[in-house]
C-alpha positions in Angstrom: -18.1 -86.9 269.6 -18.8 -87.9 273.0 -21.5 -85.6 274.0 -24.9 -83.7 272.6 -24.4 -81.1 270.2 -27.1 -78.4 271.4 -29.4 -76.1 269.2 -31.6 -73.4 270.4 -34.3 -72.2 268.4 -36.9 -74.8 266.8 -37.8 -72.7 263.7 -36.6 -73.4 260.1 -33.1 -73.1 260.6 -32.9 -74.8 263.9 -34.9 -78.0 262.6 -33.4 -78.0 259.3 -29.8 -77.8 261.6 -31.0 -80.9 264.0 -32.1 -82.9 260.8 -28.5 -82.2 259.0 -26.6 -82.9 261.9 -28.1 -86.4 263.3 -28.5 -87.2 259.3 -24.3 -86.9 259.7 -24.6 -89.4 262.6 -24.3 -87.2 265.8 -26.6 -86.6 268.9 -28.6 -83.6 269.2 -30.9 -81.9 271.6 -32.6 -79.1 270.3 -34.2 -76.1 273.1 -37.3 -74.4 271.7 -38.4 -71.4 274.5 -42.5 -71.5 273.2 -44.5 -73.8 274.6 -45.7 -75.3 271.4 -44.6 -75.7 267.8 -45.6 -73.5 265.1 -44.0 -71.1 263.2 -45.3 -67.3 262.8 -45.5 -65.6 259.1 -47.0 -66.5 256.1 -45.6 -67.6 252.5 -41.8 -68.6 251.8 -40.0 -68.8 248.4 -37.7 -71.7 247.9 -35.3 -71.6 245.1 -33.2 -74.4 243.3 -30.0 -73.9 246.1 -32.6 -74.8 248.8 -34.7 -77.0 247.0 -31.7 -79.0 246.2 -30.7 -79.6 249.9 -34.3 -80.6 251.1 -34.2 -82.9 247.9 -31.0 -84.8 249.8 -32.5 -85.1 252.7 -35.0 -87.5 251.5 -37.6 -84.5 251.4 -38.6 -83.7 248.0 -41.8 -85.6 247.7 -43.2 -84.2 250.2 -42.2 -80.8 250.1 -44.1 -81.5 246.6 -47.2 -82.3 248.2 -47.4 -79.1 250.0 -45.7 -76.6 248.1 -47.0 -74.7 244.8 -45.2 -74.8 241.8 -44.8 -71.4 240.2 -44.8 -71.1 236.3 -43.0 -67.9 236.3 -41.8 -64.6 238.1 -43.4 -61.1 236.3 -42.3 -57.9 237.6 -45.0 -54.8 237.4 -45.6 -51.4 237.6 -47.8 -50.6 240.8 -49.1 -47.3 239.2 -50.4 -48.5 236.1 -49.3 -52.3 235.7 -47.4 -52.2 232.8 -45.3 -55.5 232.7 -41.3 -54.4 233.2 -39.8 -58.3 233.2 -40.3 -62.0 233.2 -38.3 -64.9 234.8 -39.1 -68.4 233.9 -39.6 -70.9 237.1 -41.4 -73.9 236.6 -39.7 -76.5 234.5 -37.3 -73.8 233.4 -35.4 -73.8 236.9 -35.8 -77.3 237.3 -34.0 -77.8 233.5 -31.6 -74.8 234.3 -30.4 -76.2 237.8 -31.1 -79.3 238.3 -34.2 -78.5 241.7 -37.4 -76.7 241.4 -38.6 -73.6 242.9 -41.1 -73.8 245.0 -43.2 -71.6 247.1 -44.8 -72.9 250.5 -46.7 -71.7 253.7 -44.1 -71.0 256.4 -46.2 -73.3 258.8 -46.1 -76.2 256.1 -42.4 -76.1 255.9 -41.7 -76.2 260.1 -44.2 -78.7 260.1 -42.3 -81.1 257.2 -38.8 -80.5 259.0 -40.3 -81.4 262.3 -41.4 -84.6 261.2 -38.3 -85.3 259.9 -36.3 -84.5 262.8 -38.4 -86.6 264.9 -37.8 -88.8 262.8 -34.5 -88.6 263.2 -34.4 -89.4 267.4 -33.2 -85.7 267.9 -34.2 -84.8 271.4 -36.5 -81.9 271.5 -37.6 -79.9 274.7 -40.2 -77.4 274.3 -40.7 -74.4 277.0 -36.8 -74.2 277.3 -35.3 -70.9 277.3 -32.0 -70.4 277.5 -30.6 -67.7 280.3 -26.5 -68.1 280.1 -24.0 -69.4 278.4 -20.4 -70.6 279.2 -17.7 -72.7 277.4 -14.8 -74.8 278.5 -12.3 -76.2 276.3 -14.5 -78.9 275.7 -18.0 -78.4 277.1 -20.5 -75.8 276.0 -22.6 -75.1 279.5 -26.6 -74.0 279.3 -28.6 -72.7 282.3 -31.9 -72.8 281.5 -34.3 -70.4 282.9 -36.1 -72.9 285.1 -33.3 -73.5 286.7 -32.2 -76.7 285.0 -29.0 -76.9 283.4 -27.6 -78.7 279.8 -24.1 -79.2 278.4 -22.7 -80.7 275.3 -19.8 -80.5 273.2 -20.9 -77.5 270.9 -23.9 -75.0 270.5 -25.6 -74.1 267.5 -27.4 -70.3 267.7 -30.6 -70.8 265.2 -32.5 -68.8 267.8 -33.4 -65.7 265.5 -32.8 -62.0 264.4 -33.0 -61.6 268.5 -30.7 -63.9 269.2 -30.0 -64.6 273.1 -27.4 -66.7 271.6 -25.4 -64.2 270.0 -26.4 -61.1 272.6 -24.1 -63.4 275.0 -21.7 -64.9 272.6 -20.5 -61.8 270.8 -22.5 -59.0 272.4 -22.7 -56.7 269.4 -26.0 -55.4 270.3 -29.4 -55.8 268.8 -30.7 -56.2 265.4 -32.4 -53.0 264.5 -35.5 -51.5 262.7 -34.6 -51.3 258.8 -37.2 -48.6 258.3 -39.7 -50.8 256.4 -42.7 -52.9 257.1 -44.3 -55.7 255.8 -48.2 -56.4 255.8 -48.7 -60.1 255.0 -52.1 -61.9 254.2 -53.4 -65.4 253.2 -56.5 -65.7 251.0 -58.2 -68.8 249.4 -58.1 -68.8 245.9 -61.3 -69.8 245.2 -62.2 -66.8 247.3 -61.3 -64.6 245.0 -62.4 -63.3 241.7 -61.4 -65.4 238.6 -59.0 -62.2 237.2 -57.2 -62.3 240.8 -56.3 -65.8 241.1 -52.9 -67.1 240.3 -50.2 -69.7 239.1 -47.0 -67.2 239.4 -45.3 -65.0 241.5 -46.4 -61.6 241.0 -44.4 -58.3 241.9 -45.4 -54.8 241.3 -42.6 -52.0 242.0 -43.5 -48.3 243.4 -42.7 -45.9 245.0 -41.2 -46.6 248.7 -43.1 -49.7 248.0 -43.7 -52.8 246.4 -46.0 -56.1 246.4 -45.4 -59.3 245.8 -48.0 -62.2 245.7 -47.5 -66.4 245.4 -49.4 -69.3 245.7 -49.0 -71.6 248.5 -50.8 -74.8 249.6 -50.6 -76.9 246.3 -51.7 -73.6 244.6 -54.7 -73.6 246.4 -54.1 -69.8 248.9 -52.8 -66.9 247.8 -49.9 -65.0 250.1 -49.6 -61.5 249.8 -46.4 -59.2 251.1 -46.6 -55.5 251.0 -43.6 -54.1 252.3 -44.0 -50.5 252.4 -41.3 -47.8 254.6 -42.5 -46.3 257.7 -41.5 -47.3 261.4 -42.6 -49.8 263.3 -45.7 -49.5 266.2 -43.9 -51.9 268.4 -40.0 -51.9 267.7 -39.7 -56.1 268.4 -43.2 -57.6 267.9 -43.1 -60.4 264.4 -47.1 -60.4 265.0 -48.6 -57.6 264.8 -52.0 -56.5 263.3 -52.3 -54.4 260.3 -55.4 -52.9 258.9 -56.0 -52.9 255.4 -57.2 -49.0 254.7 -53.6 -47.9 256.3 -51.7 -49.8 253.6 -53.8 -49.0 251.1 -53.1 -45.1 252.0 -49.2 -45.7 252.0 -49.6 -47.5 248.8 -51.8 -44.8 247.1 -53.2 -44.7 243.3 -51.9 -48.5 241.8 -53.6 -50.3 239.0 -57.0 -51.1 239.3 -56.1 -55.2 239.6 -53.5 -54.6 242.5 -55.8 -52.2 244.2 -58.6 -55.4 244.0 -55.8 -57.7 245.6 -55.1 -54.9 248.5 -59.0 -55.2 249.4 -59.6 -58.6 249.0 -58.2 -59.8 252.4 -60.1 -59.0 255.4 -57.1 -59.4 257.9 -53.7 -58.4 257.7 -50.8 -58.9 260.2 -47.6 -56.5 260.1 -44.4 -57.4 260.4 -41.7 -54.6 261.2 -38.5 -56.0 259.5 -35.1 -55.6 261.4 -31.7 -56.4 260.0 -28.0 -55.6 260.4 -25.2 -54.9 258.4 -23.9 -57.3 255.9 -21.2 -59.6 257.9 -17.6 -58.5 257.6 -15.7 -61.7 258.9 -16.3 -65.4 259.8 -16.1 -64.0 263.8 -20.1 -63.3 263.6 -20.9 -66.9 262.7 -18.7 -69.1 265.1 -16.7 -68.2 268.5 -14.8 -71.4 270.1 -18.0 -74.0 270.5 -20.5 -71.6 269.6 -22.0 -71.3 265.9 -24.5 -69.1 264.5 -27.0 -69.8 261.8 -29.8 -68.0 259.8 -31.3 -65.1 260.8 -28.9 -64.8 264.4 -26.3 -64.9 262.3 -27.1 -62.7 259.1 -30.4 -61.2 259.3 -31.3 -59.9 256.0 -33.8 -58.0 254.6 -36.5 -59.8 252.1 -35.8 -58.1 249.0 -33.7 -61.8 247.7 -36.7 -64.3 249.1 -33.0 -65.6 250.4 -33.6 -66.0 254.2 -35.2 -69.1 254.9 -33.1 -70.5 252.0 -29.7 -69.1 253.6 -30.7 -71.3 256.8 -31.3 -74.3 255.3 -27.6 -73.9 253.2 -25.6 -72.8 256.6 -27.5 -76.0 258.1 -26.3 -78.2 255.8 -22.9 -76.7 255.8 -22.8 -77.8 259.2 -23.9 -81.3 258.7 -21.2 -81.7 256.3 -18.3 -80.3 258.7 -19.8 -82.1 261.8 -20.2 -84.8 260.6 -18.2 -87.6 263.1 -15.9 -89.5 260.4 -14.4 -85.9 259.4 -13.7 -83.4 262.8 -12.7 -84.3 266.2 -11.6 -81.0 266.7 -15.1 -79.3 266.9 -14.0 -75.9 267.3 -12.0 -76.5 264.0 -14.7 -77.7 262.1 -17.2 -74.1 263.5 -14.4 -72.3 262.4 -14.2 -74.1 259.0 -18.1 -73.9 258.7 -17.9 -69.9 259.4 -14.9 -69.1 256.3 -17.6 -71.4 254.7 -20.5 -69.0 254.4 -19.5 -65.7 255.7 -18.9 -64.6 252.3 -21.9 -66.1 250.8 -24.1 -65.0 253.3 -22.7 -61.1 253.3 -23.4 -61.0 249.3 -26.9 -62.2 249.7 -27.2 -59.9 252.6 -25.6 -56.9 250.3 -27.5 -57.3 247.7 -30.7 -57.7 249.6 -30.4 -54.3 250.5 -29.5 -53.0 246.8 -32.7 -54.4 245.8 -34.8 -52.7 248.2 -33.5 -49.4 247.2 -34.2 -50.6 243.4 -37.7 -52.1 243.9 -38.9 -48.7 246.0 -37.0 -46.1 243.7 -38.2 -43.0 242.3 -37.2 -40.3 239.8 -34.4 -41.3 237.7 -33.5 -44.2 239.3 -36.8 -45.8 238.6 -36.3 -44.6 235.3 -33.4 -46.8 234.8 -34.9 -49.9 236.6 -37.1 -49.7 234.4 -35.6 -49.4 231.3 -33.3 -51.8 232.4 -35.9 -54.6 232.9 -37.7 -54.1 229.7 -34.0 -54.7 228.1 -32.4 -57.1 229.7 -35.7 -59.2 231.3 -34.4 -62.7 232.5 -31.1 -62.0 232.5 -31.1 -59.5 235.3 -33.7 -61.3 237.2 -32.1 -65.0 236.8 -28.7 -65.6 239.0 -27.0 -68.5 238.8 -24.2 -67.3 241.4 -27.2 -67.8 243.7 -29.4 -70.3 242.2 -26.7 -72.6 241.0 -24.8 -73.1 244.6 -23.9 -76.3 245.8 
């Protein structure tokens, strides 16, 4: 390759893109449009198939050092808290494929892949955003909105579920509202009573919503994610704040240790969650010398704990293909990337939404959830088509 490859976006998926391709041996210059780096949200849930990629990237230890270590997965009742199902995580995952799952503050996680990057001698412009695109046969062309201008020999979309990248690339419209909303919060452990504190991811299933809390931080804070349907105050606004008494009203009579956990943290930021449909053909990830990745690609809804995960796999799907000793035809190699993970990405994206009508069912579908999870436990909650990728 005789010229940059370009990334726009500097969150998960952009850095984890910038660290797989230059680990393959090419040039990259990565365009963040913020002014700083940081990374907005709160806890993220890592499983073996990402785990396992950050792990060959020279990453694991430490991603140890900053992530917790979950023991197990137990799925609740909200109204009275009657256990439904149990998944083993902990040494369990690590004996069953090979990588641990891990769960880690959002921030943590940017802040270990920018290191790396760095690291790496990508070239990294903050206060860059991106206001056209054009391509040659062999140049993808950038004007930036100060006027400036970039080229390079292909560009990689990471730049979000609002993508400028794809709005100009394939100009299928705008990610829209799903309909639901999640309140997120981060409390100290030792902050809490004794009876609230936790090892394990904890979910509690209701109606038209559900809860799910993690440690983070070496175990050290607690996340908490109640997403709950209603619309959205501001339709495109990650950052919003939430108040506490209005969740607890949506969530109504729960059990008496989930309705402690609601009141415990004394802020809470909302997060309106947007989404498209599940990806129909390898067109919505690559055109000519443009790719997409992560949530400009496949946006997807949280009910999998897949998205960050998804990023980091399409990112090193595109180390592999980029990498200079295998393609000199670039466009080749996007398309080659795209047939990929299309599919992959559509049945995580599919099945996403399947559990978000499960988790927030009522009547007799909650009856059969249910039922189903007291039965069957682990083995619907364990899935090694997902787990088990490589």
């Amino acid at each position: 390759m005789n010229s940059d490859i370009l990334i726009a976006g500097g969150g998960i998926g952009g850095l984890a893109a910038a660290l797989a391709i230059t680990r393959a041996g090419s040039r990259v210059r990565l365009f963040e449009q913020a002014d700083a780096w940081g990374e907005i949200g709160a806890g993220v849930q890592l499983g073996p198939n990402a785990t396992r990629l950050l792990r060959d990237w020279g990453l694991e230890k430490p991603l140890a050092e900053i992530a917790a270590f979950p023991r197990q997965l137990t799925v609740n009742r909200m109204g009275d808290g009657a256990p439904l199902a149990r998944l083993r995580l902990g040494q369990g995952m690590r004996t069953r494929y090979g990588a641990p799952y891990y769960t880690v503050h959002r921030a943590d996680l940017h802040a270990l892949l920018l290191k790396a990057v760095r690291g790496c001698g990508a070239e990294l412009q903050l206060g860059q955003r991106i206001a056209q695109i054009s391509q040659t046969s062999d140049t993808v062309h950038l004007q930036l909105a100060d006027g400036r201008a970039a080229q390079g020999s292909l560009l990689v979309g990471a730049d979000g579920v609002w993508s400028r990248v794809r709005e100009q690339v394939l100009a299928d419209g705008v990610a829209g509202p799903s309909g639901h909303l999640a309140y997120r919060a981060l409390v100290a452990q030792t902050e809490l009573p004794a009876a609230l504190r936790s090892r394990d991811v904890t979910v509690w299933l209701g109606a038209h919503a559900h809860v799910v809390a993690y440690p983070v931080r070496r175990g050290e804070w607690l996340n908490i994610v109640a997403v709950v349907e209603g619309v959205p105050p501001v339709a495109q606004d990650w950052d919003q704040p939430g108040e506490g008494a209005d969740l607890r009203a949506v969530l109504g009579q729960v059990c008496p240790g989930l309705e402690s956990l609601a009141r415990a943290p004394q802020t809470w930021r909302l997060w309106p969650l947007h989404a498209r449909a599940p990806m129909s053909g390898p067109g919505e990830m690559a055109r000519g010398r443009v790719a997409l990745l992560g949530d400009a690609a496949h946006p997807m809804l949280p009910y999998l704990a897949q998205g960050a995960a998804m990023a980091i796999e399409d990112a090193a799907e595109l180390g592999s293909v980029l990498a200079p000793e295998r393609s000199a035809d670039l466009p080749a190699a996007l398309q080659q990337y795209a047939q990929a993970r299309w599919q992959r990405c559509a049945r995580v994206q599919r099945r996403a939404r399947r559990n978000g009508v499960i988790f927030h069912a009522t009547g007799p579908l909650r009856w059969g959830r249910d039922l189903s999870l007291r039965l069957l436990g682990e083995r619907l909650l364990d899935l090694p088509w997902l787990y088990g990728h490589r």
